[in-house]
C-alpha positions in Angstrom: -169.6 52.7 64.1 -169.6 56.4 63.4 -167.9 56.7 67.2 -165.1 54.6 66.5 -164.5 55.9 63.5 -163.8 59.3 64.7 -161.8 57.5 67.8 -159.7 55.7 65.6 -159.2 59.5 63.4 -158.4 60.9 66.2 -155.8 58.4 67.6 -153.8 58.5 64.3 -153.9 62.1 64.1 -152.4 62.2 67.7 -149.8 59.5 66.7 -149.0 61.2 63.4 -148.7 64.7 65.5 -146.3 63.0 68.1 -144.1 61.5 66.2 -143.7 64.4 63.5 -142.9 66.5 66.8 -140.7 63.6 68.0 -138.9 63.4 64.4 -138.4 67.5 64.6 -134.4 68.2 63.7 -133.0 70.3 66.6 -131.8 72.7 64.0 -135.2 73.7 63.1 -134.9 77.9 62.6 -136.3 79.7 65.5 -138.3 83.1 64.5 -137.0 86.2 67.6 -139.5 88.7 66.9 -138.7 91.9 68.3 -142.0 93.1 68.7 -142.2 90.7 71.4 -139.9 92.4 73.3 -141.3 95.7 73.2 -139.9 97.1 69.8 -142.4 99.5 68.0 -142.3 102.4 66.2 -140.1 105.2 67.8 -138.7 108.4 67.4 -137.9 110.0 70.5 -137.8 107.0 72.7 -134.0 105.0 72.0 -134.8 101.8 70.2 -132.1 100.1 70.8 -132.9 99.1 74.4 -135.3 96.8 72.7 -132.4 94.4 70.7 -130.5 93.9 73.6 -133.2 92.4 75.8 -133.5 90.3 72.8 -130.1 89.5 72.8 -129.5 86.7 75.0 -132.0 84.5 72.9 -129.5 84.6 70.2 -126.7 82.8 71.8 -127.7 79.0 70.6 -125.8 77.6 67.3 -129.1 76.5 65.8 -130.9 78.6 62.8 -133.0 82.1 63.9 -134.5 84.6 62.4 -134.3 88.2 64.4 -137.0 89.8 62.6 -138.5 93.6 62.8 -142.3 94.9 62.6 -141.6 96.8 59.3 -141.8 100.5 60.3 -139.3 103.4 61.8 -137.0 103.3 64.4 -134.8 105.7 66.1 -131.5 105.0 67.8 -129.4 107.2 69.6 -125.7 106.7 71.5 -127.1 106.6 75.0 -127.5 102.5 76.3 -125.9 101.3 72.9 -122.8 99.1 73.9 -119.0 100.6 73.8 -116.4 98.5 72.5 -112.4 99.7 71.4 -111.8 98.6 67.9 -109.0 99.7 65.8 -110.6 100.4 62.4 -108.8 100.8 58.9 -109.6 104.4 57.5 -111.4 105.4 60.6 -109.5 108.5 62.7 -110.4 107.8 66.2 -109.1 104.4 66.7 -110.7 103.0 70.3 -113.9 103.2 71.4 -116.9 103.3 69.5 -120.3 103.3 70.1 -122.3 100.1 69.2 -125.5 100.1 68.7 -126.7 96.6 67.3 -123.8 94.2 68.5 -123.2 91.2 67.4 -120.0 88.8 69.0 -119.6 85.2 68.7 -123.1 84.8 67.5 -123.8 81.8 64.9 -126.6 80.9 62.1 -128.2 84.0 62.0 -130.6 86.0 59.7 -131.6 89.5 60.7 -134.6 90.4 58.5 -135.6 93.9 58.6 -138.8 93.5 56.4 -138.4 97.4 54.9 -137.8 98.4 58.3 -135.9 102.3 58.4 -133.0 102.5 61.0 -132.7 105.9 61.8 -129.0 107.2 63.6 -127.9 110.2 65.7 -124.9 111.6 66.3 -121.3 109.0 65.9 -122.5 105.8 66.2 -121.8 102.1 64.2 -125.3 100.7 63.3 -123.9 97.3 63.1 -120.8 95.6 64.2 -120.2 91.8 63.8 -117.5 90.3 65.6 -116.1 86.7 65.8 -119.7 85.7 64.2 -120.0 83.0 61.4 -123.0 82.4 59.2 -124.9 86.3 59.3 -127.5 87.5 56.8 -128.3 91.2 57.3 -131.2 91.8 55.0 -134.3 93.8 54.0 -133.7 97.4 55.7 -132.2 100.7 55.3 -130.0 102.8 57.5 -129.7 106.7 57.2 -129.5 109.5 60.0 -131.6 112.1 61.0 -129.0 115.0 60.9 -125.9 113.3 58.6 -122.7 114.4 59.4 -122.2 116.1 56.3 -123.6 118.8 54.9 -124.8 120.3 51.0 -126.2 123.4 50.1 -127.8 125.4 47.4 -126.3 127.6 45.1 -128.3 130.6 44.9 -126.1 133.0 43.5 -122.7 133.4 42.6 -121.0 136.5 41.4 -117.1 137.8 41.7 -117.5 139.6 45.3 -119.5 136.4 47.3 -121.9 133.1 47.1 -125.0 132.6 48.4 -126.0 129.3 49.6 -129.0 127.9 51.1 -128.6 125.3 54.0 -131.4 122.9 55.8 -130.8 124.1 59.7 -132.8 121.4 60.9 -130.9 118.8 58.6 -127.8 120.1 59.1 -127.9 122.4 62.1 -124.8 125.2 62.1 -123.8 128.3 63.2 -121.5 131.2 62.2 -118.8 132.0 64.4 -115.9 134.7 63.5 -117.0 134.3 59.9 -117.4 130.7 59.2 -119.0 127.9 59.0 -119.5 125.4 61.9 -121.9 122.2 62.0 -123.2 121.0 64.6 -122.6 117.3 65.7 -124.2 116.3 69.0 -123.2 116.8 72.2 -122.1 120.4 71.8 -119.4 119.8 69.6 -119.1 121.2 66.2 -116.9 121.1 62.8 -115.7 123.7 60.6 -116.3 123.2 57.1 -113.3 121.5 55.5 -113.7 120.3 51.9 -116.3 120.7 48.8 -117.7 118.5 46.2 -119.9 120.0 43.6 -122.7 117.7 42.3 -124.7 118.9 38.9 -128.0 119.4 39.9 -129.9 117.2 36.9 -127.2 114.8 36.2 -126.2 113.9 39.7 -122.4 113.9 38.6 -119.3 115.8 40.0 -118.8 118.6 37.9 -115.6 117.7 35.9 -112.3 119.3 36.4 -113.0 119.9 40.0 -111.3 116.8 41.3 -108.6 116.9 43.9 -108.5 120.6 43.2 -109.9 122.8 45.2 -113.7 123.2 44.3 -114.2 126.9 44.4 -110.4 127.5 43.7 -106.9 128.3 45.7 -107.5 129.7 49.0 -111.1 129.4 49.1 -111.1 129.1 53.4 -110.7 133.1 53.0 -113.9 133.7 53.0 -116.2 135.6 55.2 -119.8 133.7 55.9 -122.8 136.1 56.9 -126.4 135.0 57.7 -128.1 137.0 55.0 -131.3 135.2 56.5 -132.5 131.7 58.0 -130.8 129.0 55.9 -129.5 131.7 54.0 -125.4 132.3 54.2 -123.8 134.3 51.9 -119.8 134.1 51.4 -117.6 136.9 50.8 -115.2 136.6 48.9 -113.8 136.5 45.3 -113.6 132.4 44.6 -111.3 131.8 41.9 -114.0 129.1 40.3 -117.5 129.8 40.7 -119.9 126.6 41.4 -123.2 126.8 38.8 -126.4 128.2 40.0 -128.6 125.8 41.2 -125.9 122.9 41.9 -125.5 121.4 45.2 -122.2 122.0 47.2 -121.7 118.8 49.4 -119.8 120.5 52.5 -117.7 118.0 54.4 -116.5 118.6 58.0 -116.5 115.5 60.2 -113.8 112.8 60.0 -114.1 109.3 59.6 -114.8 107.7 63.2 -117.5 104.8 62.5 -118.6 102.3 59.9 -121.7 101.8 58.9 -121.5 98.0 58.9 -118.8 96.8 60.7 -117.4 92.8 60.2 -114.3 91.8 61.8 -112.9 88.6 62.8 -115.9 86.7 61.2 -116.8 84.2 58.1 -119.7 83.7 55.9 -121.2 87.3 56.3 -123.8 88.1 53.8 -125.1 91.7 53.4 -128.3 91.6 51.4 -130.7 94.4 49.6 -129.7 96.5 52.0 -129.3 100.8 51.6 -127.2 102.7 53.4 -127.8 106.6 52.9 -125.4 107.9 55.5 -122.4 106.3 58.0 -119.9 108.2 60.1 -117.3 106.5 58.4 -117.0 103.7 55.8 -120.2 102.1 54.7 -119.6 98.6 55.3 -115.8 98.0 56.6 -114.5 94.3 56.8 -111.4 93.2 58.4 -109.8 90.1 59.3 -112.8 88.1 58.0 -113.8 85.3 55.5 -115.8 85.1 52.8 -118.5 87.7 52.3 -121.1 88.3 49.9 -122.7 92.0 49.1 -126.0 91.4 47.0 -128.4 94.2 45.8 -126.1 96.7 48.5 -126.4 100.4 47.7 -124.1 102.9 49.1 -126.4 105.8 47.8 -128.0 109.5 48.1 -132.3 109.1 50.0 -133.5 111.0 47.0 -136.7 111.6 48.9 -134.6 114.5 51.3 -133.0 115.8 48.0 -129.4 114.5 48.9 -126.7 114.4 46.3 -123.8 112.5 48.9 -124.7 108.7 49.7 -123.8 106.3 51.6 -120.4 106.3 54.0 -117.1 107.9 53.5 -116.5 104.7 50.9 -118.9 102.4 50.2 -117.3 99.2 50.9 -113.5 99.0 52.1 -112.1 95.1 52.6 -109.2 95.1 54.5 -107.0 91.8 55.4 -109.7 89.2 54.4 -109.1 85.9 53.0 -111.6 83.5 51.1 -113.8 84.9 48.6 -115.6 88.2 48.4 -118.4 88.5 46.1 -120.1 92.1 44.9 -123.5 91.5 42.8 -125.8 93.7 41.9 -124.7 96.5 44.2 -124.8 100.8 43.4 -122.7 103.4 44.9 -123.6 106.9 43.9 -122.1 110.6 45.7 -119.6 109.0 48.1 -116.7 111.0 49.3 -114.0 108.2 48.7 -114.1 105.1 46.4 -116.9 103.1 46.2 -115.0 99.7 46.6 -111.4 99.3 48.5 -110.1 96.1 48.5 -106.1 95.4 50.0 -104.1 94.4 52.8 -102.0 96.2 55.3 -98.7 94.8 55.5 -96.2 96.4 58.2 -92.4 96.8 58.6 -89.1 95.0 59.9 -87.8 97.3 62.4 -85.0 94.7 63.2 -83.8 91.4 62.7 -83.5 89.3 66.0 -82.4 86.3 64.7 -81.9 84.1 61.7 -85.7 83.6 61.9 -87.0 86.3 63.6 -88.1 89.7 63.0 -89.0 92.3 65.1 -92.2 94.2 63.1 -94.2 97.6 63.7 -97.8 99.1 62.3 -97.2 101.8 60.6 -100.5 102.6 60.0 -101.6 103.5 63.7 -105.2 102.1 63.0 -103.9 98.8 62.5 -102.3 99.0 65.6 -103.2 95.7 68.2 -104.7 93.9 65.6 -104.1 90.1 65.2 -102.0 90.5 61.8 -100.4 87.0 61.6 -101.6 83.6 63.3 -99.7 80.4 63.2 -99.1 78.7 59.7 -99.8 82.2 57.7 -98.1 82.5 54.6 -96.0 85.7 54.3 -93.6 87.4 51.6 -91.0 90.0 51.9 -92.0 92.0 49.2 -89.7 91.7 46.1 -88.4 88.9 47.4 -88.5 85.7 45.5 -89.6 83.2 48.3 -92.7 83.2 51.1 -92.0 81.8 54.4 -94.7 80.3 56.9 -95.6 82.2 60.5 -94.4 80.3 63.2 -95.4 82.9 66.1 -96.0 86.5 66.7 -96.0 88.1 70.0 -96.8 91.2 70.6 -94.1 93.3 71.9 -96.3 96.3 72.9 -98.5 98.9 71.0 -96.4 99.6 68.7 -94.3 96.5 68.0 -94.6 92.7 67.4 -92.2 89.8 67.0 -92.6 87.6 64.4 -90.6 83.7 64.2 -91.1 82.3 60.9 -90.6 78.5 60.2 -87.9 79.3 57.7 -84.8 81.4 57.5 -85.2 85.5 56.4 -83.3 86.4 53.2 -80.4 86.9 53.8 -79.7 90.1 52.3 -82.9 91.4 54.3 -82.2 95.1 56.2 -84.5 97.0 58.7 -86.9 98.8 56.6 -88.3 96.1 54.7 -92.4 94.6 53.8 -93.8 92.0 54.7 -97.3 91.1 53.2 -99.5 88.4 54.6 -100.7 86.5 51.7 -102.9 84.3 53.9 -105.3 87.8 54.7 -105.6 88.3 50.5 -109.4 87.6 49.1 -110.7 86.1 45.6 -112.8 89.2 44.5 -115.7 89.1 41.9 -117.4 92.3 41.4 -120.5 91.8 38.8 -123.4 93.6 37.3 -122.9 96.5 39.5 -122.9 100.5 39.3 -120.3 102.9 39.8 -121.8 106.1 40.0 -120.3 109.6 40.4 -118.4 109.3 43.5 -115.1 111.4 44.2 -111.9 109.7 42.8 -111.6 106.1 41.7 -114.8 103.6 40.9 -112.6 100.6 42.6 -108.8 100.7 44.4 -107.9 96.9 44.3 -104.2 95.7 45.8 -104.6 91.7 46.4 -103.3 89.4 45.0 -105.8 86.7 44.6 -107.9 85.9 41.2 -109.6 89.4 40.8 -112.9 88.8 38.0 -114.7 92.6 37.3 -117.9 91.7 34.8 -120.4 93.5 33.1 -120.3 96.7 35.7 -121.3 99.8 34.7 -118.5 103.1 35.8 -119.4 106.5 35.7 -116.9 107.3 38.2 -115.1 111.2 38.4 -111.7 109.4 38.9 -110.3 106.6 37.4 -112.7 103.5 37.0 -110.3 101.0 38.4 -107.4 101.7 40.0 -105.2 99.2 40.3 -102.8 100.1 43.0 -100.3 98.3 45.3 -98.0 100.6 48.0 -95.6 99.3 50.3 -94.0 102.0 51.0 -96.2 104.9 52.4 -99.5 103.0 53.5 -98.4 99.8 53.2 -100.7 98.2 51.7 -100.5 94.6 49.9 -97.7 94.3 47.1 -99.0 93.1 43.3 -101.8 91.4 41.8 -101.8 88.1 39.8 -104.8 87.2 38.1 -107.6 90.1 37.1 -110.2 89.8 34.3 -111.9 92.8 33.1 -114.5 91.9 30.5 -118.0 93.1 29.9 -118.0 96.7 31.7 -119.2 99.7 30.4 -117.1 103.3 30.8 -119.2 105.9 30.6 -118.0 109.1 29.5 -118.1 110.4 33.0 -115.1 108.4 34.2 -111.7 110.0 34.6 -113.4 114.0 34.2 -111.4 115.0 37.4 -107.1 114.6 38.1 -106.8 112.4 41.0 -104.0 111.0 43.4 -102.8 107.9 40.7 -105.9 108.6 38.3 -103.7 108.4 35.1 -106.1 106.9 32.7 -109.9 105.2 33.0 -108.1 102.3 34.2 -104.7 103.3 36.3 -102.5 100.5 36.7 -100.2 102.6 39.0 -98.2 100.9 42.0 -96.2 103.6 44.4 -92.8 102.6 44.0 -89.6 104.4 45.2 -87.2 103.6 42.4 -87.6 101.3 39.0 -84.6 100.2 37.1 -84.8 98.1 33.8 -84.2 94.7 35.5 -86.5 95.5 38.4 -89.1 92.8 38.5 -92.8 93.8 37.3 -94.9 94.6 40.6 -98.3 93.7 39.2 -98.5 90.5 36.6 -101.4 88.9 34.6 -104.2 91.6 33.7 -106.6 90.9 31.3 -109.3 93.8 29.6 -111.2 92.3 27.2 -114.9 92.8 25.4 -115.6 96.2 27.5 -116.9 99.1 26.0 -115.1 102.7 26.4 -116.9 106.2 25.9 -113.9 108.7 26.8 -113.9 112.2 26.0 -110.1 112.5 26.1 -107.1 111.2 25.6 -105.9 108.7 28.8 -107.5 105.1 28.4 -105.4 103.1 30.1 -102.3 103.6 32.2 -99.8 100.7 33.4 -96.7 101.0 35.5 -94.7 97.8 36.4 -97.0 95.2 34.4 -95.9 91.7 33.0 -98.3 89.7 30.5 -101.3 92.7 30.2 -103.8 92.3 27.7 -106.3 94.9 26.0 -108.2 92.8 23.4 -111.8 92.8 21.6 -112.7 96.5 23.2 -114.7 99.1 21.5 -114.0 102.7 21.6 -116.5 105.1 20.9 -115.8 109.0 21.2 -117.3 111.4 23.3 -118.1 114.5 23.1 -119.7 115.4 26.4 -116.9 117.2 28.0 -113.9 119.1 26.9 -110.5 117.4 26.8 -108.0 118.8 29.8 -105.4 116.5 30.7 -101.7 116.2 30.3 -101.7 113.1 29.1 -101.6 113.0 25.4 -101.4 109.2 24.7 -104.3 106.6 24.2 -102.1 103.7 25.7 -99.3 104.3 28.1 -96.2 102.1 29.3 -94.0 102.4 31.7 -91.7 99.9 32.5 -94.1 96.6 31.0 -93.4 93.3 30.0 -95.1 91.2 27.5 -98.2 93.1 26.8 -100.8 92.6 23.8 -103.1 95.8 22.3 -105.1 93.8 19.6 -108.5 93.7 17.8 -109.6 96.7 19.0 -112.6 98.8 17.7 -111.6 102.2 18.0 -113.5 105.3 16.5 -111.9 107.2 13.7 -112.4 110.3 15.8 -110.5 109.3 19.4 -108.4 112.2 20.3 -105.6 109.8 19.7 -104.4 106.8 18.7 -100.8 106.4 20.7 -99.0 103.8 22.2 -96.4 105.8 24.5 -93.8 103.7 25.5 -91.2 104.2 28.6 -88.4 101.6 29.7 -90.7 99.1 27.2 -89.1 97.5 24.6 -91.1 97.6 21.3 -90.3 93.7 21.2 -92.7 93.6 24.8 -95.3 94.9 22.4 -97.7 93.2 20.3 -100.3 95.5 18.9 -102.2 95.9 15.1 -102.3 99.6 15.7 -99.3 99.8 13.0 -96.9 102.8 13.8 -98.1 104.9 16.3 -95.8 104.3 18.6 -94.2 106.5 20.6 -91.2 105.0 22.4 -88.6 106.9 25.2 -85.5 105.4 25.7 -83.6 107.5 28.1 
């Protein structure tokens, strides 16, 4: 009995085991460990040999997992794939070197379990192109020697500075009395430009800004090895960095991102630091709906750096769907923390009642698939979109574009066109702007914009709100953005910046306004967010119909000095329809104005009684 018992067990367990295996979905999630292909820790040895043996067991559709041992691991130019890409805000636009490549890959998670990705010289950790359904998750990046520099300030006095440098950080060399970094490869940059970070308070010391940090013709200066990691620099500066602040010394130019998406949808970045990039942190283009969660763009404290992250932090470019930033920190970048707009490009000629001929004027947009079949488009300030019928490339420069409908007819050589198919939803919530040079966020897109309960301590303004199609053509107005529930610390807006005007600078490049030219941005809503400035500019709008300010508070600070120009609270320029109401506002703001240019007082509601200033001419 006790036999055929455990016979007739047996049999049902193989049964049960059979068919469970035969029900199995064919989508099950496959685990690609790389230790299995020879990845372990590394430091001279090039890591990245390792991935790409891996790589051909991630061409399937179904579920998998690419997972890392967590540890360190070094990767270096040599053996990483080469690819030509044409990359917004990036210098060199054609090759770049690849290191983990991703192209028309599916349903993939790429877990890095803590791991540390270590970089050398110009290189893109990442690039993602033509993929769909990618987590990156669970690591950091940084590089060994960063392609920036900081130093010291050891002493500073009216005939020279001393600074202290890391050499094996930061390796450089004096040659004809100044200062050259080296890169890799030979190749060196001088030093170009200067931040200066407070040595407690990780901020950007205010004032310094766009202007030069240690004054007008600063490059005069005569650099002598005084002794190793030890430079002293002769010369009178016209402002004088603090002793024991950090100079962050930038050289290189912008030549790869950090994390690079284009052509792709459903791309999820995800807990994920990035100390250092040899461009723009993460840079998207041409891709659909992407989600940044617990993403920080910041300083590796534990090697006592004050710059973080890329060049910017996170630039979208020409992206459609919905982009979502949660949870995310940016701190010591050397641009804004979050770029979001869309490159539009010019009629060079009309061919035909429905036919344009169109170049990029922004030569790293050039060859780029700007318009497919059934796009939506504008002519900016125009009153009607039109639909994409085909666009041929001409050559490098040049493309042909055949719209469904026919052009305006009062359209001339020299006019926009916007693709409003490429513009992004963007929600941006609980997340930290930390001192970074010039603006917290640029934003130019016209889809529903929502910015919630984010903290902005950023030197420029906190949100810019731009829009140029004239210079950099980038996307015309936006339609639809909530502010509510920030906080503006009283660090945001100590510096003058390119369109900083106020903490939030609504500020649009525009060649000429008359009174009956229509408002380029519309619907903007700032409500229930909390305002600590130390001076006088709060809020800044150019070309704005139906704004709202409503249910702030406005606390005074008295951290800083006042400095700017502006001497107005609330300024107007050329605003329809706008509403400044139930406001708490501090007896002891620097001022309580309402400035008024080209707006009507009738455009105006506001319970701030008679402090209004109004120009008319």
């Amino acid at each position: 009995m006790k036999y055929t018992f455990l016979i007739i067990l047996f049999s049902w367990l193989f049964t049960f085991t059979m068919q469970a295996s035969a029900s199995a979905s064919p989508n099950d999630t496959t685990y690609i460990f790389l230790k299995d292909y020879g990845l372990y820790k590394t430091r001279k040895n090039n890591a990245i040999k390792y991935f790409y043996q891996a790589q051909e067991d991630l061409n399937t559709d179904q579920p998998k997992v690419l997972v890392f041992s967590t540890g360190t691991y070094h990767f270096y130019p040599d053996g990483c794939q080469t690819s030509v890409y044409y990359q917004a805000n990036t210098l060199n636009a054609g090759l770049k070197v690849c290191a983990f490549h991703f192209e028309n890959i599916k349903n993939l998670v790429i877990d890095g379990r803590g791991s540390h990705l270590i970089f050398h010289q110009e290189m893109q950790p990442f690039t993602f192109e033509n993929c769909e359904n990618i987590t990156l998750k669970n690591l950091t990046i940084d590089w060994e020697q960063p392609l920036i520099a900081q130093a010291e300030v050891l002493r500073a006095t009216d005939l020279y500075i001393d600074i202290a440098l890391n050499p094996k950080e930061t390796p450089y060399h004096l040659k004809e009395g100044k200062i050259y970094f080296d890169v890799g490869n030979g190749r060196t940059n001088e030093w170009k430009e200067t931040l200066e970070f407070d040595r407690n308070g990780r901020y950007i010391i205010p004032g310094t800004g766009d202007v030069p940090c240690l004054g007008e013709d600063w490059e005069a200066y005569t650099a002598e090895a005084t002794m190793p990691g030890i430079v002293r620099l002769h010369f009178n500066f016209k402002r004088k960095p603090q002793i024991g602040n950090f100079l962050v010394m930038q050289h290189a130019t912008p030549t790869h991102a950090g994390i690079f998406i284009s052509e792709s949808e459903n791309i999820t970045v995800e807990n994920t630091r990035l100390y250092h990039a040899a461009g723009s942190g993460i840079l998207a283009q041409y891709s659909k709906n992407l989600e940044f969660d617990r993403y920080q763009a910041i300083p590796n404290r534990s090697k006592i750096r004050y710059f973080g992250g890329g060049f910017d932090g996170l630039r979208i470019v020409n992206c459609q769907g919905n982009v979502w930033v949660n949870n995310c920190t940016f701190e010591g970048l050397v641009n804004e923390p979050v770029h979001v707009y869309g490159i539009s490009v010019r009629v060079d000629e009309i061919l035909s009642e429905n036919e344009v001929k169109c170049s990029y004027l922004d030569k790293q947009s050039e060859i780029q698939n700007w318009a497919r079949r059934g796009d939506l488009v504008n002519f900016i300030g125009a009153t009607t979109t039109n639909t994409v019928k085909t666009a041929t490339p001409i050559n490098k420069e040049h493309f042909s574009l055949q719209l469904e409908q026919p052009i305006p007819t009062n359209l001339q050589a020299g006019a926009i066109i916007e693709n409003l198919s490429w513009t992004p939803d963007l929600t941006i919530k609980s997340s930290n702007f930390k001192s970074c040079r010039a603006s917290g966020m640029v934003l130019a897109t016209p889809g529903k914009v929502v910015i919630e309960n984010n903290t902005f301590e950023s030197s420029g303004s906190a949100i810019l709100i731009a829009g140029n199609a004239n210079t950099s053509l980038q996307t015309g107005g936006v339609t639809d953005v909530s502010i509510s529930g920030n906080i503006f610390t009283s660090l945001c807006h100590t510096s003058t910046y390119r369109h900083n005007e106020a903490i939030i600078s609504i500020n649009p490049v525009i060649p000429a306004l008359h009174d009956n030219t229509p408002a380029y941005h519309r619907n903007i809503n700032i409500q229930h967010n909390q305002f600590n400035p130390f001076d006088y500019p709060l809020l800044y709008a150019l070309s704005v119909k139906e704004l709202t300010f409503t249910g702030n508070t406005i606390s005074r600070s008295y951290d800083f000095s006042p400095f700017h120009n502006r001497l107005y609270t609330f300024s107007l320029e050329y605003c329809k329809n706008v509403e400044i109401t139930a406001n708490n506002i501090s007896d002891d703001l620097p001022e309580k104005t309402i400035y008024l240019k080209k707006t009507p007082e009738n455009q105006l509601k506001t319970d701030m009684g008679s402090i209004v200033t109004t120009e008319k001419n």
